[in-house]
C-alpha positions, 0 to 999 in steps of 0.5 A: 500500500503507498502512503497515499492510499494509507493517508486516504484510508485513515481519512476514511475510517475518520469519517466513520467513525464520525458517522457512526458518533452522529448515528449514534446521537440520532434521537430514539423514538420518544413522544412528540417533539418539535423542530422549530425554524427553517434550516440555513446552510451558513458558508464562510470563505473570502472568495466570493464565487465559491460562495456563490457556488455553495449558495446555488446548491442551497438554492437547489436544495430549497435552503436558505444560504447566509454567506459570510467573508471572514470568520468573526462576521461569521461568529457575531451573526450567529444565534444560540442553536444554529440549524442547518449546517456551516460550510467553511474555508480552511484558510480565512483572512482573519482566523482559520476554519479550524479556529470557528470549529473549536470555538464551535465545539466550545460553545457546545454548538453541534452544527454540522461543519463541512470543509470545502477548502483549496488549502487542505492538507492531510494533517489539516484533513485528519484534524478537523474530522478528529475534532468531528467535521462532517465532511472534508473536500477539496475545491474545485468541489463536485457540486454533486458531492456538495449537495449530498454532503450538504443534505446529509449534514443539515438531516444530522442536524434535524435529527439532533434539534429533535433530540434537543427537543425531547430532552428539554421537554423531559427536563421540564418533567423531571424539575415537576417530579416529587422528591420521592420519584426523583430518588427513584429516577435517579436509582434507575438511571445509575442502574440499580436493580429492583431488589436494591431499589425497594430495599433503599426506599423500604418498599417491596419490589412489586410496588417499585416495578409499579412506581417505576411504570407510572414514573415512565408514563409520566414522563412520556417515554416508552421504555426504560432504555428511552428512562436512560439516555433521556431522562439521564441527559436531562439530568445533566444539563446539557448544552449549558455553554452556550449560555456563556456564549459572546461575540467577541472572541479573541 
């Protein structure tokens, strides 16, 4: 095998490796949930007929397309929970590509991110996927290639705003949970059997099996495993950074 095809391979276990996080991020079936606004594919790079490019695919698509020349007009022009997907140059004239992803990642911002850039390396390529990019590709871009990896990202991240939704919806039910069924919560999402359960809250396993029934109904999952990951996740918090998320980053 030559280096070249090595490189190329380890760029392809990246991506499924990444795909195979993102599917695993993917909602369960849980209740009703909503995914609020339209969805807009953001590009950022200094050139403005490789903007034009990626606008005329959204188009196509039946996106909204907001194109941006640098980086920090970029960061001041996004809102809390962006949807769509970013579509981003490596090389900026005021930061690079990878910076807004790791500004990004510290927001806590999932925002699928796709690299179409004419400045791409190997390393460059492996760390951006290793930091969870979408898509690495080189310009010039197959439109074709664009538009699926365009599609596929903003369908990631509508899966993900679901997820979101579900779990803000439970955490609303958990913070309205009576201290007693709130131990019981938190007993079975550390895993703790029945038998340890009635023996912590001093009742027989019968009544823990029918508490832990109404306890799932009233949060409006339809299984335990859907108590787990996300009654779990609403327990803790996620998404908190962008809470602390400014326009002005240095």
């Amino acid at each position: 095998m030559t280096d070249g095809s090595k490189r190329d391979d380890d760029l392809d276990d990246l991506r499924v490796h990444n795909a195979r996080i993102s599917a695993q991020a993917a909602p369960r079936k849980v209740g009703d949930t909503t995914v609020r606004g339209p969805s807009t594919v953001f590009v950022v790079d200094d050139n403005a007929g490789d903007r034009g490019v990626v606008g005329a695919v959204a188009q196509q698509i039946g996106l909204r397309c907001a194109e941006y020349d640098a980086g920090q007009a970029l960061l001041d022009a996004l809102e809390p929970f962006p949807m769509g997907c970013l579509v981003s140059e490596v090389r900026l004239p005021d930061m690079s590509g990878l910076d807004i992803q790791q500004h990004l990642v510290q927001w806590g911002a999932t925002l699928p991110i796709l690299f179409v850039t004419g400045h791409g390396d190997t390393s460059t390529a492996v760390r951006a996927l290793q930091m969870g990019a979408f898509e690495f590709l080189e310009k010039p871009v197959n439109r074709r290639e664009l538009r699926q990896a365009i599609e596929e990202a903003v369908a990631l991240d509508l899966e993900l705003r679901r997820e979101w939704d579900v779990q803000q919806t439970l955490a609303e039910h958990v913070a309205c949970l009576a201290p007693d069924e709130l131990q019981l919560l938190e007993m079975l999402i550390d895993g703790k059997p029945d038998d340890a359960v009635a023996r912590a809250l001093q009742v027989d396993v019968r009544t823990v099996e029918r508490r832990r029934t109404l306890l799932i109904r009233r949060l409006g999952v339809e299984s335990v495993a859907d108590l787990f990951v996300f009654a779990g996740a609403a327990l803790g918090g996620r998404w908190r950074a962008w809470n602390d998320k400014t326009h002005h980053v240095v």
